[in-house]
C-alpha positions as a Markdown table, in Angstrom:
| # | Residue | x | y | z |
|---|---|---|---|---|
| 1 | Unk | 138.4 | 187.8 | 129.9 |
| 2 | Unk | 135.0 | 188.8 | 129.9 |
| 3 | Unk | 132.1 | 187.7 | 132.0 |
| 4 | Unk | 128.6 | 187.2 | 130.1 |
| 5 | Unk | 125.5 | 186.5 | 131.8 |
| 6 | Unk | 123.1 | 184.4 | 129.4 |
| 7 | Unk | 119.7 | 182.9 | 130.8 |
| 8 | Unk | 119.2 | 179.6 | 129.0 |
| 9 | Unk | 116.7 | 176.8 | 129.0 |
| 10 | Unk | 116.9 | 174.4 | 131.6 |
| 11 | Unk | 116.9 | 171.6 | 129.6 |
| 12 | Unk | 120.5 | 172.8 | 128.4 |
| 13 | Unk | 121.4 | 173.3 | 132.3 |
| 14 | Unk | 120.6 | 170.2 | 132.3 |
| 15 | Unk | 123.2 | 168.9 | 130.0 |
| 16 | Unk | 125.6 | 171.6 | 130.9 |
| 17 | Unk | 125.7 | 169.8 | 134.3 |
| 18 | Unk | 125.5 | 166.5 | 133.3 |
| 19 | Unk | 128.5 | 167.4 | 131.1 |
| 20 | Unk | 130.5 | 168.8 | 134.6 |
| 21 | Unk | 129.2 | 166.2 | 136.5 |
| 22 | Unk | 131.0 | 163.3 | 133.9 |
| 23 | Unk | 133.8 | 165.2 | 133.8 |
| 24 | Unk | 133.5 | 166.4 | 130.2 |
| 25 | Unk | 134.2 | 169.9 | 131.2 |
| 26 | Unk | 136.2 | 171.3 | 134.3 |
| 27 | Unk | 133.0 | 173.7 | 135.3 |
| 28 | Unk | 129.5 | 175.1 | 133.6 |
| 29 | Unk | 131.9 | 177.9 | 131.9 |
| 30 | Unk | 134.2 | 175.6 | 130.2 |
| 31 | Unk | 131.5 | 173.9 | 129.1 |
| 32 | Unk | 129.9 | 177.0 | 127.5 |
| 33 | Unk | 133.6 | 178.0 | 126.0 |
| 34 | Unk | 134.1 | 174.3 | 124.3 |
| 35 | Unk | 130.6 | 175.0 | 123.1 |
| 36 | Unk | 131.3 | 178.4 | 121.2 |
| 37 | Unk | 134.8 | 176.8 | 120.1 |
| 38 | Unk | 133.0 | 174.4 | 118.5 |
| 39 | Unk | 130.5 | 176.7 | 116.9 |
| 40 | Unk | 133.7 | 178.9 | 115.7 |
| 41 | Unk | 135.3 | 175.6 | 114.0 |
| 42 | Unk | 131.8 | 174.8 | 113.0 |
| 43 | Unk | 131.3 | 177.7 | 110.9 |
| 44 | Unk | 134.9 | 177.6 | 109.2 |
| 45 | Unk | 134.0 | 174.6 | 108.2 |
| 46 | Unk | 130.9 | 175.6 | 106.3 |
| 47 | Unk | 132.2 | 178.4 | 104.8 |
| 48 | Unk | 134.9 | 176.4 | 103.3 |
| 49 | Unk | 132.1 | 174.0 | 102.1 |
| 50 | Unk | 130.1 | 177.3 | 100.6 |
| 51 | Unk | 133.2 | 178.3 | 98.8 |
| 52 | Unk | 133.6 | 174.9 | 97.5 |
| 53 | Unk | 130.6 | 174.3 | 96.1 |
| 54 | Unk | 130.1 | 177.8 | 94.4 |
| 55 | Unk | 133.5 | 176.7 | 92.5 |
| 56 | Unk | 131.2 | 174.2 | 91.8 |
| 57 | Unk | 128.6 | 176.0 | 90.3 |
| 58 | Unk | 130.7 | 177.6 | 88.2 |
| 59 | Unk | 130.6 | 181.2 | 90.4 |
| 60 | Unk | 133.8 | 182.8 | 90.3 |
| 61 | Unk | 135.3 | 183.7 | 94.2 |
| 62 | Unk | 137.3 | 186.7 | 95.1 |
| 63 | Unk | 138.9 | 186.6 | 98.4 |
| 64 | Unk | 142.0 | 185.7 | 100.4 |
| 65 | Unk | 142.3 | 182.3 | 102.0 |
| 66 | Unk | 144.7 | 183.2 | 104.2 |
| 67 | Unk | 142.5 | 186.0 | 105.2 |
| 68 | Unk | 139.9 | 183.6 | 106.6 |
| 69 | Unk | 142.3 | 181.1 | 107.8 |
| 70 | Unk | 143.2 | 183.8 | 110.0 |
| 71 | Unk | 139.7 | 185.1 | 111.2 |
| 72 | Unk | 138.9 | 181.6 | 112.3 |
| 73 | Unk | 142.5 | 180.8 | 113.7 |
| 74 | Unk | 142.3 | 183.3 | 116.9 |
């Protein structure tokens, strides 16, 4: 695992330990990691929603859905 040293706001340090502090999250880092998880699923999501509504618009899609199944799944 690697370690990443990011200076934030401290309004989000803030909320980072309010999040430890209820419990939320075992430590600041697991905090961080449920964040970027949640970004990750986040952004599957809307690509999904991307392809969907391009079907929509009639554009025709070339791809592999297991292929981004996979790229979101690790």
């Amino acid at each position: 695992m690697t370690t990443i040293s990011v200076p934030i706001p401290s309004f989000l340090e803030e909320f980072i330990d309010s999040m430890v502090e209820s419990g939320s999250a075992a430590n600041k880092a697991d905090v961080v990691r449920k964040a970027l998880i949640h970004y990750r699923e986040e952004e599957a999501v809307n690509s999904i929603l991307r392809g969907q509504q391009e079907i929509r618009d009639g554009k025709i899609l070339t791809g592999d859905l297991d292929e981004l199944a996979k790229k979101y799944s690790k």
